[in-house]
N, C-alpha and C positions, 0 to 999 in steps of 0.2 A: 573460496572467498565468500559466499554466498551464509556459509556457515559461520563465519566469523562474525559477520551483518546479525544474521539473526539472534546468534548469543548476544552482541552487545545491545541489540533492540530490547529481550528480554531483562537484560541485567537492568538498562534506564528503566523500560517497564517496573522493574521489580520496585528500585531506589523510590521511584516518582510514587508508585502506592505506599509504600513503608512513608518515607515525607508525610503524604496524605495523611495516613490515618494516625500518626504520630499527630499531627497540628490538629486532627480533629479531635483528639484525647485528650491533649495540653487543655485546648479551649472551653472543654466542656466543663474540665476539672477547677478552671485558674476562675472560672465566677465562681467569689461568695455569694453572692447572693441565691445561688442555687445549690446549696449546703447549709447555710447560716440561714438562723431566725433570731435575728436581733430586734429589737425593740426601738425605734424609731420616735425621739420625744413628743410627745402630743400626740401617739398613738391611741390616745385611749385607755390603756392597761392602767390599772390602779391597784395600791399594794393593798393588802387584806388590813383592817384597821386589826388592832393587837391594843387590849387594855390586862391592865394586871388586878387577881380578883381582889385583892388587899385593898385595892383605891377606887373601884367599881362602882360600891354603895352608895347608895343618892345622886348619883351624876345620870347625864343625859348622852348618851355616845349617840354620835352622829353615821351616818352609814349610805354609802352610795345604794342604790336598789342594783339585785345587781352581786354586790359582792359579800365580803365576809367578816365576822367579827372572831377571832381569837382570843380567846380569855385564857388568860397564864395563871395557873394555878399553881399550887405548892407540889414539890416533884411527890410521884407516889399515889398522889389523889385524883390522877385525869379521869380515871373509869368509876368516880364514886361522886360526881355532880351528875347533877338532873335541873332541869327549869320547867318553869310553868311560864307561857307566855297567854297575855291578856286576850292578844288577835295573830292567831296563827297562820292570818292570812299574809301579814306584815313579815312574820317571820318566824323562820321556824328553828329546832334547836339540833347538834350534830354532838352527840356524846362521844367525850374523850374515850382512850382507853389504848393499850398496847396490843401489837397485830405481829406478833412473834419478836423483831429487834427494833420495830419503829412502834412508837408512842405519837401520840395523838392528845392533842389538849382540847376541850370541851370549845364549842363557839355554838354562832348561830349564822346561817345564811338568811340575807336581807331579798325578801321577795318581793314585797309591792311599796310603793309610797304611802308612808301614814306614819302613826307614830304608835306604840303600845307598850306597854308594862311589861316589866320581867322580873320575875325571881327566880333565883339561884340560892340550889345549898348541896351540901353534900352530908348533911345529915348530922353535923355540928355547927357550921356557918354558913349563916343566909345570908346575902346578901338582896337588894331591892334595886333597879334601876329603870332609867327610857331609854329603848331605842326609838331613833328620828330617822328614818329612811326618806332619803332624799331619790329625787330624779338621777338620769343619767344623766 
């Protein structure tokens, strides 16, 4: 009789851990929020400003300090611009070019608040513009 007691003690023993640590797996798994990084509106994040170099010339692009400018150039040409910028401390330049099957377009990242000249060419077309690096 004694034996009977203790088998079925171990069997509930067993059932009652297996439960446990099954709800403690479910639970840990069933939050997104501890897997997922979504973006929550008014988080702050801002998409990278994107100007195309065909409509560039003479214009003033505006730019958070902070983030980035993407210049879309003519396919084939990312790795053959260059810039001269006026105050390097405003901002500086990131040359396009391809890195085995991913390509890259030429921009600039926006460092401090100011405002400074730029030009772009790729050795047939110049272009002339402002960047306006604004606060965060």
């Amino acid at each position: 009789m004694n034996n009977k007691l203790i088998k079925a003690g171990a069997i509930v023993a067993l059932a009652g851990a297996a439960v446990f640590s099954l709800s403690a797996c479910s639970t840990a798994t069933s939050n997104p929020e501890s897997s997922e990084t979504t973006e929550e509106p008014g988080s702050g994040v801002i998409a990278p400003v994107t100007v195309d170099v065909a409509t560039l010339d003479g214009t003033t692009v505006d730019v958070q300090e902070g983030n980035f400018i993407y210049v879309n150039v003519p396919e084939g040409t990312e790795a053959t611009w260059t810039a001269k910028i006026a105050d390097d401390m405003v901002l500086s330049f990131s040359p396009g070019g391809t890195d085995g099957s991913s390509v890259s377009t030429p921009g600039f990242n926006a460092l401090a608040v100011g405002t400074t000249k730029v030009t772009m060419t790729d050795g047939t077309t110049t272009v002339n513009f402002t960047a306006n690096v604004t606060g965060k």
